[in-house]
N, C-alpha and C positions, 0 to 999 in steps of 0.2 A: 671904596676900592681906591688902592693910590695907581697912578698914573705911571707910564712906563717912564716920562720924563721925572716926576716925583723921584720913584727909585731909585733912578742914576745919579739924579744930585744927591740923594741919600747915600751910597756909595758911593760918591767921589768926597762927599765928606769923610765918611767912616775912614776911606784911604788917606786922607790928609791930613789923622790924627784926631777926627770929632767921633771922641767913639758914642758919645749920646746918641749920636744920628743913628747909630746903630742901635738901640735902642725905640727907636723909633720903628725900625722896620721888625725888632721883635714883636712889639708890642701887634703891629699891625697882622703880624703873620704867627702869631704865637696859637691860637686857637687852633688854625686850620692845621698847624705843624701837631697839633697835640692829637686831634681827632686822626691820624693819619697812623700817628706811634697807637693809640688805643685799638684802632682795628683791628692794625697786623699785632700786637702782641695783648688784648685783651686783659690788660691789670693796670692799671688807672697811676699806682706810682713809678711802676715799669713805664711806662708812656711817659710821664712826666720827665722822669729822669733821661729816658733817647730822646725827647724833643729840646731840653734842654742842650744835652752832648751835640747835638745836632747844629743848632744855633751857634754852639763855640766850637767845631770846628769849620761850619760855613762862616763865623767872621775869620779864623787861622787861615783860611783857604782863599778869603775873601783876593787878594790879589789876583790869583788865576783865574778868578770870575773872566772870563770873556765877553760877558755879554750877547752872544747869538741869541741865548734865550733867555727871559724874563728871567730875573732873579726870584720870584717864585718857584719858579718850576726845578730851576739848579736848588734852592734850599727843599726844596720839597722832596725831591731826588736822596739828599744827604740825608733825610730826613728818614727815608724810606728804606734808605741801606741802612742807618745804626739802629733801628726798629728789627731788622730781618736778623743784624749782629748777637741785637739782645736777647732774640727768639731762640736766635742757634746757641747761646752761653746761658738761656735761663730754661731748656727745652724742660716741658710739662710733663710729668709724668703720669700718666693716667690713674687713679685711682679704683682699686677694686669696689665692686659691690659688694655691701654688707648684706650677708646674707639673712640676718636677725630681722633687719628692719624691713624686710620684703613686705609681712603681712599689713604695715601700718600704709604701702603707697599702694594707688590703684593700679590694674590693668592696663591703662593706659597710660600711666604714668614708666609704668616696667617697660610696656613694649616699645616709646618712646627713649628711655634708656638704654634699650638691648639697643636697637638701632644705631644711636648714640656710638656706642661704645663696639658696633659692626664698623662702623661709618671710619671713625676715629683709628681701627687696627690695618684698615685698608687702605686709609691714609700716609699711612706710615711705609708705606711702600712705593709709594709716588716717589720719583726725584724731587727735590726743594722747588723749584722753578712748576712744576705744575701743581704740587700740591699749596704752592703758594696762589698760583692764577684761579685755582678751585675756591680758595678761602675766600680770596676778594672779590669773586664775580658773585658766587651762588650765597655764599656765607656771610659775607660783608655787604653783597648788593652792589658793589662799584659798578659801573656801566664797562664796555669792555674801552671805553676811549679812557675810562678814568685808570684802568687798570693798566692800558698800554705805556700812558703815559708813566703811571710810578714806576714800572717796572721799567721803562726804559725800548721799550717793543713796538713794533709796526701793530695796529690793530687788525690785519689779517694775520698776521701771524699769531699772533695772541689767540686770535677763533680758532685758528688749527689746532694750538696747541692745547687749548681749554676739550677742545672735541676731541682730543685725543686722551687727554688727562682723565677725563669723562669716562671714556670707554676704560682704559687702563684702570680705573678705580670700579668701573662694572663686575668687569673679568676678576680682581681681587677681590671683590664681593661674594661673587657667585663660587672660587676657589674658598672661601674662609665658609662662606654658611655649606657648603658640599661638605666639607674638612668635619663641622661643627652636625648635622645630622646625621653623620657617622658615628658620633661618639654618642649618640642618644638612646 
């Protein structure tokens, strides 16, 4: 772990023209920045590529660093927006089932699909901000402080908003499978 004093003199080099030093603090934070881009966007060169973008616009930006908060958490932050950027310009298109290969998977393999693909349609109706808190707490497993923080949110508010996100993805649940035993 480097030191909040490490850091600073690592940034006051970087500002004074040693951009190695800068290099130094990728090296150091490059991993955590990478695992951050993989969760919210789940494709491993997509991740490379936002944590990379990430890293050169936190050195571009690096002047306005302030410093109130650790320069982890401000790159972490940047990190977490061009991650959300590249989600919303590479959005995934669901893939249908093939209906051929049904007999080759099991029972539960299907019913763990349907679900899958229930899950994923009533997702889609969330706003970005919840169905993003949904992915990181329940889907990614973040803790809700780990969540508040990348997002930028009070961690009660984030509770609210997850219990709410919650319920709003229930009720589209229960409107999509009512919609879908209709047509049976």
């Amino acid at each position: 772990m480097i030191s909040l004093q490490q850091e600073n003199e690592l940034i006051d080099q970087v500002l004074a023209g040693k951009e190695e030093a800068y290099a130094r603090l990728v090296n150091h934070y490059q991993s955590y920045a990478y695992t951050i881009a993989l969760k919210i966007l789940n494709n491993r060169p997509e991740a490379e590529e936002a944590a990379q973008d990430g890293f050169i616009k936190a050195f571009h930006y690096l002047k306005s660093f302030n410093r109130k908060a650790r320069f982890s958490t401000w790159l972490y932050r940047i990190i977490f927006n061009t991650a959300i950027s590249y989600k919303r310009k590479h959005k995934a298109v669901l893939e249908s089932l093939d209906h051929h290969d049904r007999g080759a998977v099991s029972a539960d393999a299907l019913e763990a699909q349907d679900k899958g693909v229930y899950i994923a349609r009533a997702m889609e109706h969330l706003n970005e901000a919840d169905r993003l808190a949904i992915q990181l707490f329940y889907i990614r497993e973040f803790s809700l402080e780990e969540v508040a923080e990348m997002t930028g949110q009070q961690v009660n508010t984030l509770k609210v908003r997850v219990h709410r996100a919650r319920q709003r993805l229930a009720d589209e649940l229960t409107r999509i499978l009512k919609a879908e035993a209709l047509t049976l």
